[in-house]
C-alpha positions as CSV (number, residue, x, y, z in Angstrom):
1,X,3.9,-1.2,32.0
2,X,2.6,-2.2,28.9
3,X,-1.2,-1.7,29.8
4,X,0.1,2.1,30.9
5,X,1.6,2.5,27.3
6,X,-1.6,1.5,25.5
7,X,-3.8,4.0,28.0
8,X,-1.2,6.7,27.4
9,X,-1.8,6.0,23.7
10,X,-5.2,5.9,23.8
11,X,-5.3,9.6,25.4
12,X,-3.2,11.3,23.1
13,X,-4.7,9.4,20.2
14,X,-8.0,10.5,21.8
15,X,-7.1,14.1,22.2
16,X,-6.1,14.4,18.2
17,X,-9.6,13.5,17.8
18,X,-11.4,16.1,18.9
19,X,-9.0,18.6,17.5
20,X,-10.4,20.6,14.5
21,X,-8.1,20.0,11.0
22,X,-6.7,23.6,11.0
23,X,-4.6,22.7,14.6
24,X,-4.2,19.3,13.6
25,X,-2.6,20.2,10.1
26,X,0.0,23.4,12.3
27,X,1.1,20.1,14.2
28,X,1.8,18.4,11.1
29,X,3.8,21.1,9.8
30,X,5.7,21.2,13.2
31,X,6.3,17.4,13.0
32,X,7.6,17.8,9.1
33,X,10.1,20.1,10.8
34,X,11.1,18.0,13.5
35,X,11.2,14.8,11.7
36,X,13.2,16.8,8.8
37,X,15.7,19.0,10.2
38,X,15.9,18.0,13.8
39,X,15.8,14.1,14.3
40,X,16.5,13.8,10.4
41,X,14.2,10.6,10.4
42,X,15.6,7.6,7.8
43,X,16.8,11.5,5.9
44,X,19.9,9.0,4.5
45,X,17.7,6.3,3.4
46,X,14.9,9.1,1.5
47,X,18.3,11.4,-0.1
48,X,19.8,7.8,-1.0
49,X,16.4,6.4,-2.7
50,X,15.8,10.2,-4.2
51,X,18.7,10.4,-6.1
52,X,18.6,6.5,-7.1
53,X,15.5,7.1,-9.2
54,X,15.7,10.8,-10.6
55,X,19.3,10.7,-11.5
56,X,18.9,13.7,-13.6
57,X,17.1,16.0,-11.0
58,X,19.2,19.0,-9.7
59,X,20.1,18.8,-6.2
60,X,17.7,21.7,-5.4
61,X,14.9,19.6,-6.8
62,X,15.6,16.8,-4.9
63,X,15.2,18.7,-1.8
64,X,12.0,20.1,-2.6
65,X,11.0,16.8,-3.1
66,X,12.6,15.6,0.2
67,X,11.4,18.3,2.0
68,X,7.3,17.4,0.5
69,X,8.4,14.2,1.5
70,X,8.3,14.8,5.1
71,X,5.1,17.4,5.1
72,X,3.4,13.9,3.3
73,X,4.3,11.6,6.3
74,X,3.4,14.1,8.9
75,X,-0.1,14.6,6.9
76,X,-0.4,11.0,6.8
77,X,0.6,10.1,10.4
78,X,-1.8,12.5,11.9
79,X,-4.7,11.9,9.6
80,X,-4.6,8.3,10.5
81,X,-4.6,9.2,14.0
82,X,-7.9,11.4,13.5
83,X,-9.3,8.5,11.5
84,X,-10.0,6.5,13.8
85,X,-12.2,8.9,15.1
86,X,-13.7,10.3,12.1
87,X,-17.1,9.8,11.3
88,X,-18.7,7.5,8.5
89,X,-20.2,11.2,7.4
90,X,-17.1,12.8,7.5
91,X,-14.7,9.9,5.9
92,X,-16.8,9.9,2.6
93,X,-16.7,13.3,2.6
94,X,-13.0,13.4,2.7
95,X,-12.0,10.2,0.4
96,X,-14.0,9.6,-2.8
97,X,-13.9,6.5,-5.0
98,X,-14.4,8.1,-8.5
99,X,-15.4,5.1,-10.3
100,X,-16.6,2.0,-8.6
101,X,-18.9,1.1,-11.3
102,X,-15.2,0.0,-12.8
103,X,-16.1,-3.2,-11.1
104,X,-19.7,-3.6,-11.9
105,X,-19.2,-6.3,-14.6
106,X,-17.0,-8.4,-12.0
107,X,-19.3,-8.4,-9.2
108,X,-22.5,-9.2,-11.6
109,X,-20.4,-12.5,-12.7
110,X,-20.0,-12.9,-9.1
111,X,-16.2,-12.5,-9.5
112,X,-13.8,-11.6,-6.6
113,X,-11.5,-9.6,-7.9
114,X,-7.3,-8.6,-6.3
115,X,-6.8,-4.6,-6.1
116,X,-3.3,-3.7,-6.1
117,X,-2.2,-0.9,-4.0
118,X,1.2,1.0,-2.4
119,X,2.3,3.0,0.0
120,X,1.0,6.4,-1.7
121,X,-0.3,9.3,0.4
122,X,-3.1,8.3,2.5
123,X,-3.7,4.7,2.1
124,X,-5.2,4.3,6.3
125,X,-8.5,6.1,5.2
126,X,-9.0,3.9,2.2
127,X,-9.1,1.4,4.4
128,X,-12.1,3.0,6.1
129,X,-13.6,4.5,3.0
130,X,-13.3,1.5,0.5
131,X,-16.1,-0.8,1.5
132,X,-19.2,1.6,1.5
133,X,-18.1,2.6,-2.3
134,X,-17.7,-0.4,-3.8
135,X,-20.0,-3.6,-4.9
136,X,-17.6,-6.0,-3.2
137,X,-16.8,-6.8,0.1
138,X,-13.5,-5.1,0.9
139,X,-11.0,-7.4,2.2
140,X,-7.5,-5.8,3.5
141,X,-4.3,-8.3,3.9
142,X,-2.8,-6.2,7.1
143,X,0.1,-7.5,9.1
144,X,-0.9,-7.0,13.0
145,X,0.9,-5.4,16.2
146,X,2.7,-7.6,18.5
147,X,0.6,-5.1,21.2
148,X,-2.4,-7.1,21.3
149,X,-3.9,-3.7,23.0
150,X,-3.2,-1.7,20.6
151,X,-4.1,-3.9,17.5
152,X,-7.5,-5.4,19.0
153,X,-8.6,-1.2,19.5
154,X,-7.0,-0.8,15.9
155,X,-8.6,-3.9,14.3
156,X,-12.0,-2.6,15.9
157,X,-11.8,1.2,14.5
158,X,-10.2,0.1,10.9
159,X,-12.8,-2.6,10.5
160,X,-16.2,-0.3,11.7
161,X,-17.6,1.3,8.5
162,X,-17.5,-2.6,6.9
163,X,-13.5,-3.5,5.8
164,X,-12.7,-6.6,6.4
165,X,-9.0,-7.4,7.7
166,X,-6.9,-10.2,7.3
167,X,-3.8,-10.9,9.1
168,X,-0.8,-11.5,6.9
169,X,-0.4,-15.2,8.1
170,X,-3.8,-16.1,7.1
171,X,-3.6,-14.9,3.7
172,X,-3.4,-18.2,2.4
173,X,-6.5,-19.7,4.0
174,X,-8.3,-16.8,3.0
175,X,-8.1,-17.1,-0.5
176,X,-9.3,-21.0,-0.1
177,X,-12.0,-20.3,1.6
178,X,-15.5,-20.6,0.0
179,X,-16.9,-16.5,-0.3
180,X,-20.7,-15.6,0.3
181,X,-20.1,-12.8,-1.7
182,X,-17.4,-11.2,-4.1
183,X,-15.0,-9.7,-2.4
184,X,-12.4,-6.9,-3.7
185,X,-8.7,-7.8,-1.9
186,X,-6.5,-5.1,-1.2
187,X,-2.7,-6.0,-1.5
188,X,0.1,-3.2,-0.4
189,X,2.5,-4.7,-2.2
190,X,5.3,-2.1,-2.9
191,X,7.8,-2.8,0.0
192,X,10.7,-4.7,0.0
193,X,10.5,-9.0,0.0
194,X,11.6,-10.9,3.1
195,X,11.8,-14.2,1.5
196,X,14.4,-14.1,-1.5
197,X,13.8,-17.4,-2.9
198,X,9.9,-16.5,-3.7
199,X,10.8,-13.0,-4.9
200,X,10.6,-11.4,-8.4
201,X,13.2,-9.4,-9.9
202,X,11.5,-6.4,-11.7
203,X,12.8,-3.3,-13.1
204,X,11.5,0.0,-10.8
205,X,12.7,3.2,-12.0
206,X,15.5,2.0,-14.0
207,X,17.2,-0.4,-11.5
208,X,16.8,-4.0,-10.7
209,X,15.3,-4.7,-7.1
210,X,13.6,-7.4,-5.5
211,X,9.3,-7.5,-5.8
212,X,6.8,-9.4,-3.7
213,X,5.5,-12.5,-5.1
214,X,2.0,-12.3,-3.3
215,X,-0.3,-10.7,-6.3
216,X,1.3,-12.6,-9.0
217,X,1.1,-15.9,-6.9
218,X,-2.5,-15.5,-5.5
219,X,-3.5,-13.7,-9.0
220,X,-1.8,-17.0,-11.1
221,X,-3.5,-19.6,-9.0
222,X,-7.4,-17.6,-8.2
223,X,-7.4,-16.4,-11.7
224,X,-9.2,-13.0,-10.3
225,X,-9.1,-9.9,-12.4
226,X,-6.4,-7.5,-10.9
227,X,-7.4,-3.8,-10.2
228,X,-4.8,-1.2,-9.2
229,X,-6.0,1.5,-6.7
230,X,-4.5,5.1,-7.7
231,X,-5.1,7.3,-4.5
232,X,-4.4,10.8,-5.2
233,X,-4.4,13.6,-2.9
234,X,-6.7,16.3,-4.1
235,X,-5.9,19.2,-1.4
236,X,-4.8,18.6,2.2
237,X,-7.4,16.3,3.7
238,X,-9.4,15.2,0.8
239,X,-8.5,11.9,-1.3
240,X,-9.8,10.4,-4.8
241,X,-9.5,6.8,-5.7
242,X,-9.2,5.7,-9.3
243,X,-10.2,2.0,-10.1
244,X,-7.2,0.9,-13.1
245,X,-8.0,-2.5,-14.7
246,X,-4.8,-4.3,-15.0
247,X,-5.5,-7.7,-16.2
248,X,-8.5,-9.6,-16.8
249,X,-7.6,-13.2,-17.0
250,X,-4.4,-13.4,-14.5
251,X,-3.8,-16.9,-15.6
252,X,-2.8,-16.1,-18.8
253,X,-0.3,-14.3,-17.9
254,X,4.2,-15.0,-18.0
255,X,6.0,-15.4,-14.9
256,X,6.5,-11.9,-13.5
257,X,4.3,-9.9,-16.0
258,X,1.5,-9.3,-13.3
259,X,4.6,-8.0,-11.1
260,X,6.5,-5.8,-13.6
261,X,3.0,-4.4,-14.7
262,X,2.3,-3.6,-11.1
263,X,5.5,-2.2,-10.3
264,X,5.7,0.0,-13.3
265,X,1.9,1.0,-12.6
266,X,3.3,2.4,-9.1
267,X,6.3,4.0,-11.0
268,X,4.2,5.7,-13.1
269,X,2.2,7.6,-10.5
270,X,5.0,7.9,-8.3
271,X,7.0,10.0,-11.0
272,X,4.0,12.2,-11.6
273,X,4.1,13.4,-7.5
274,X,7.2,11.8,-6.0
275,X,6.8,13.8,-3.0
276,X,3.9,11.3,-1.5
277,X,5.6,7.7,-2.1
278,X,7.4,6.6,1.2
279,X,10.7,7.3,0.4
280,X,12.3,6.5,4.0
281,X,11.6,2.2,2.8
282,X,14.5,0.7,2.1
283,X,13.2,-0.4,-1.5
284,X,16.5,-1.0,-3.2
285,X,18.6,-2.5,-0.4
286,X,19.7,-5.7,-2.8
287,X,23.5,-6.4,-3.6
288,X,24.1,-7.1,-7.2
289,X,25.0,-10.9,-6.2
290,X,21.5,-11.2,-4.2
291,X,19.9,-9.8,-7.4
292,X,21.7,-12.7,-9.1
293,X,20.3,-15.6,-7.1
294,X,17.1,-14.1,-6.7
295,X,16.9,-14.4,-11.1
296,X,18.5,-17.8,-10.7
297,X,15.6,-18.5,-8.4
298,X,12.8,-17.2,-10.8
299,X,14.6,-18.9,-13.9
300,X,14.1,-22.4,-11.8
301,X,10.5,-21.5,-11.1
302,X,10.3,-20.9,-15.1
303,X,11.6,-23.9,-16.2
304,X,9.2,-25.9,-13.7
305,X,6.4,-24.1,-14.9
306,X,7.3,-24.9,-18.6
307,X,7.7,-28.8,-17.5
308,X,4.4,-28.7,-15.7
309,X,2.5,-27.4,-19.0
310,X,4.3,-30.0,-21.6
311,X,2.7,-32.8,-19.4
């Protein structure tokens, strides 16, 4: 059954390939339509987390928003079908880094550096674009499939122009490992924590919510510069990538400034577009109690930071 799934898969994903973008972007607009209006996909969770953050939009803004939101994830969902088909040729053609000599000064120190990213239009083609643009070697942190089909043909197609991918559960080893080269990793860091008691409590748009601790942690302890990675969508099917230095010397930094700054860096471009953010994550799905413990949590983390530098 399973081995029928993935070949069923691999058909229609094949078929998408070989159609030309004007048909491919008429199905998107279909699917915005479907997912919108007919199966009203997570609509709850998007209206909820729309008027959470832009308290002072009209209603009839909001749905314009909501209703880009949808055209945005059907763009995205089909283009990263057609990219694992796409052509080295065709994905520089379609997603541009605009300044990679940002990290020229890092890679002649031999420095790895982190690159902060989120969930921000088309982030599946800079995983295929980033690694032929840039100095480094690209390194992605991804979590896998449990359809070990399906993510051995994914690994193999993400990874061909040169990115290197990491499972999730081997981020940790990664990082202690010994590099033969720099190497740029790429962090996706804007969804919601699992683990409470290693959380951060940051401020995002105005409301307390719960952060991932994974860039400050690994940024704290490696002491590599942190980059943010501001992908913008030019026109439909055609991406830009803006290098943004965020901090230099990460171990230098307070507990939870490398957080708040990166959570205030997504903010920022989020509010300029809000349309291509993935509203249907539950991002603020934290009771006021769980907030509570969470800052109880990073107060003890304080304190035993403050002990361990007064030895």
């Amino acid at each position: 059954m399973r081995k029928a799934g993935y070949f069923a898969i691999r058909i229609f994903s094949g078929f998408i390939g070989i159609l030309p973008f004007f048909i491919l972007y008429g199905m998107a607009d279909f699917t915005a339509l479907v997912l919108h209006y007919v199966i009203g996909y997570r609509k709850k969770v998007v209206r909820s987390n729309l008027i959470k953050c832009f308290p002072e939009k009209s209603n009839k803004e909001l749905r314009r928003i909501e209703r880009k939101f949808y055209r945005n994830l059907s763009d995205i969902a089909i283009e990263s079908v057609k990219g694992i088909y796409m052509s080295k040729k065709q994905i520089q053609k379609s997603f541009k880094v605009l300044n990679p000599e940002a990290l020229n000064s890092f890679y002649e120190k031999n420095k790895s550096i982190l690159a902060l990213a989120s969930h921000y239009t088309n982030w599946e083609w800079g995983i295929l674009a980033v690694d032929f643009q840039i100095p480094h070697q690209a390194v992605s942190i991804y979590k896998p499939m449990h359809f070990k089909e399906m993510e051995d043909f994914s690994f193999r197609r993400r990874s061909r122009f040169g990115m290197k991918l990491v499972g999730i559960k081997e981020t940790k080893a990664f990082f202690a490992e010994k590099k033969d080269q720099p190497a740029c990793t790429i962090l996706a860091a804007d969804q919601h924590p699992n683990d409470n008691k290693n959380s951060i409590v940051v401020d995002f748009f105005n409301i307390e919510t719960a952060a991932l601790h994974g860039p400050e942690a690994y940024g704290r302890i490696t002491g590599m510069p942190l980059v943010y990675f501001d992908i913008q969508r030019v026109k439909r099917g055609h991406y830009t990538l803006k290098i943004i230095q965020l901090f230099d010397n990460p171990k230098e930094t307070q507990f939870g400034e490398i957080t708040q700054k990166y959570m205030s860096q997504v903010e920022e471009i989020i509010r300029r577009k809000p349309e291509n953010w993935l509203w249907s994550h539950k991002r603020w799905k934290y009771s006021t109690k769980t907030i509570e413990k969470i800052k109880q949590y990073n107060q003890e983390r304080i304190q035993k930071e403050k002990e361990k530098s007064n030895l």
